[in-house]
KOLNUVEX-92490 format. One record per residue (C-alpha): residue in one letter; x, y, z. Coordinates in steps of 0.2 Angstrom, whole numbers, plus 5000, padded with zeros to 4 digits. Layout:
BEGIN
aXYZ ...
***
This chain:
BEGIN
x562543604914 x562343454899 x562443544883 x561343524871 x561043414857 x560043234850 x559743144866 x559742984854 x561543034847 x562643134857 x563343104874 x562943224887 x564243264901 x563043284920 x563943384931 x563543364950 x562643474960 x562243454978 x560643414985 x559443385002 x558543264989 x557043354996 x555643444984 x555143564995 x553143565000 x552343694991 x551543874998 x549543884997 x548943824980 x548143994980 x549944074978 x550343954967 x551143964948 x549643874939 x548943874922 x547043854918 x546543724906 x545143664895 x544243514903 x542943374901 x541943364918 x542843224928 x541643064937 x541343064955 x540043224956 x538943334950 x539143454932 x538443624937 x538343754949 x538643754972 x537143794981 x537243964984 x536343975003 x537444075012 x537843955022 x539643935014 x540344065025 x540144025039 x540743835038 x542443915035 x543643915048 x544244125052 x545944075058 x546443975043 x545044025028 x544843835027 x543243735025 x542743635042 x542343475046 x541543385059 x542143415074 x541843605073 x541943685088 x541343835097 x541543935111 x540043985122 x539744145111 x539544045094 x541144075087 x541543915078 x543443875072 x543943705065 x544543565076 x546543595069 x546643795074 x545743745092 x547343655096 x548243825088 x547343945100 x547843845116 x545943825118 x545644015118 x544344085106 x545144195094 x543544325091 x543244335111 x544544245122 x543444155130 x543843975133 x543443865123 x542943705132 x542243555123 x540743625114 x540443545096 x539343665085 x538143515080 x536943615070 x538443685059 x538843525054 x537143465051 x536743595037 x538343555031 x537443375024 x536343515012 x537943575003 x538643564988 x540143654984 x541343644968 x543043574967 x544443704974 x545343664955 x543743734949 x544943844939 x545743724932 x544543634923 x543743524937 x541943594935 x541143464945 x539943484961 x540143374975 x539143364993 x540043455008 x540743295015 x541443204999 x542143374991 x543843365003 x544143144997 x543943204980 x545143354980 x546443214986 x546443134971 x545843254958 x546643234942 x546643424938 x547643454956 x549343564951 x551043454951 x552443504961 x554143544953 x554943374952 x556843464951 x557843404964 x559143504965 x558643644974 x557243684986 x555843734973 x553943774979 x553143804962 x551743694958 x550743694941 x549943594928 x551443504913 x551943624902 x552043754916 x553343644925 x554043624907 x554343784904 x554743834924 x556143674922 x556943754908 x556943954908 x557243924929 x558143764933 x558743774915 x558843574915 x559443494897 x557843474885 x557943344874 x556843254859 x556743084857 x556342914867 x558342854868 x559742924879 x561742914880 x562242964897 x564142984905 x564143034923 x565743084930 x566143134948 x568043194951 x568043114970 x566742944969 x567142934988 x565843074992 x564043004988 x563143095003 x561943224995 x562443224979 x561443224963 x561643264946 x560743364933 x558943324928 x558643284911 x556743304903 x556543184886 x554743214874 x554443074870 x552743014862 x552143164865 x552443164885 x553843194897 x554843124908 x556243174918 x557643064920 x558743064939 x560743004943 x561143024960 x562342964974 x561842924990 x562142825007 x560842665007 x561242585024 x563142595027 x563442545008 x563642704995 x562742684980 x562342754963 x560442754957 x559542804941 x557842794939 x556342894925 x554942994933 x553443024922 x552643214921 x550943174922 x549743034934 x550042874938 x548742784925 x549542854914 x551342824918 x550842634919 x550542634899 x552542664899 x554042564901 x555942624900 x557542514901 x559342584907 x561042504905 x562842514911 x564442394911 x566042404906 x567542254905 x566442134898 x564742164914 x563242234914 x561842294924 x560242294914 x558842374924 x556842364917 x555242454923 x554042574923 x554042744926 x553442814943 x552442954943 x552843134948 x551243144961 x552743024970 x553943154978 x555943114972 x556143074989 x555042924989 x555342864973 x557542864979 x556842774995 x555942644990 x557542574978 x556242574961 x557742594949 x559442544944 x560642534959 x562542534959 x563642474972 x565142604973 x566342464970 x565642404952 x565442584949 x567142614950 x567542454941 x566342494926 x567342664929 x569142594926 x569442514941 x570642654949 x569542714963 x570142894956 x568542964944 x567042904944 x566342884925 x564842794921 x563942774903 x562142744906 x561042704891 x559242674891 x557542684879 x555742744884 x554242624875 x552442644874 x551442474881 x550042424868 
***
């Protein structure tokens, strides 16, 4: 691990750890590390409380505890399951083992227009009410839905709202913290021929008062190896657009200069690495930036984090 120090001033030495490049998917939110915070009511739906008919029980599914949507099924005794577990069962009902057939429990579905039912991040400060069919479109894009843990070194499942995965980074994945919107980076692999899997250790920078983790890794793109850095913001994307960061590495007289804005943690690692969004190396001029011996990979990457006006 980096040691510590001024990200502004001293160099930091990233040692290599090896990686799947996936985050894993998280367990049930319901299992989930998460903090409860403070909120304003969020646009979209109503500020109060469900309905409270009774009728809520029965529109969830008993196989997976989940809310259903049309189609809801059920089998000639009335038992209803969602349209996902049907497929589960082998069309078999769970409650009676009776088959299952093609029955659709229209009336179900029709008081289901009457609901109104909170956000499931109710507790985490969405305290808006929203009719049965729009409450799942919401929950997609709710801005007080948990984070996944944007290490990605490891398999990690914990999800949570920023200074959760803050303080999980540190005191679990122990990453180097550092203040300050400025970094000064040397990235050294013993044996540059082995890119596949291969990442180095995440770095977190407060800066303006947010945070953002910064990724170097190796990896195959095609047939070419290549080395790619690239800053993630810890928050959403509307805000990570009011952001721009810039990163820089040469040697001999060359430079690679890379400019842009910083992708959001909602995007997995994994798709941010796939879609090429930040400074690529070809191996070659890595190892020239490096020396030109082909024998140590070491690389000096600076860079700067800036707030858009």
């Amino acid at each position: 691990m980096a040691p510590g120090g001024s990200a502004c001033k001293e160099v930091l030495e990233s040692h290599l750890i090896f990686s799947d490049y996936d985050t894993a998917k998280s367990k049930s939110e319901a299992n989930s590390n998460i903090n409860i915070t403070k909120s304003s009511p969020v646009s979209g739906g109503k500020h109060g409380t469900n309905s409270k008919n009774g009728v809520n029980d029965l529109l969830e599914c008993p196989i997976c505890n989940n809310l259903m949507y049309p189609p809801i099924h059920q089998c000639p005794n009335g038992h209803t399951l969602c349209s996902d577990c049907k497929v589960r069962v082998h069309n078999s009902c769970p409650t009676c083992r009776y088959d299952l057939g093609n029955i659709r429990c229209l009336a179900l579905e029709k008081v289901a227009e009457s609901l109104e039912l909170p956000c499931r991040y109710q507790n985490l400060g969405c305290h808006d009410i929203f009719p049965y069919y729009t409450k799942l479109k919401h929950e997609q894009n709710c801005r007080f839905r948990p984070y996944n843990c944007p290490y990605a070194g490891s398999e990690c499942s914990v999800m949570g709202d920023i200074p959760t995965l803050v303080t999980h980074l540190k005191e679990d994945h122990k990453v180097d913290m550092h203040e300050g919107c400025t970094f000064n980076h040397r990235y050294v692999k013993s044996n540059p021929h082995e890119v596949e899997n291969a990442t180095w250790m995440l770095t977190v920078f407060n800066c303006f008062g947010r945070h953002f983790c910064l990724h170097f890794e190796a990896f195959q793109l095609g047939l070419a190896p290549v080395y790619m850095a690239f800053l993630r913001f810890m928050g959403d994307d509307s805000e990570a657009k009011k952001f721009t960061y810039s990163l820089e590495v040469g040697a001999n007289g060359r430079k690679l200069i890379w400019q842009g804005i910083p992708r959001s943690i909602r995007d997995t690692h994994r798709k941010v690495r796939d879609s090429q969004d930040g400074l690529i190396i070809q191996r070659n001029l890595a190892l020239y930036f490096s020396g030109g011996d082909a024998q140590e990979l070491k690389l000096r990457i600076t860079g700067r984090i800036w707030k858009e006006d």
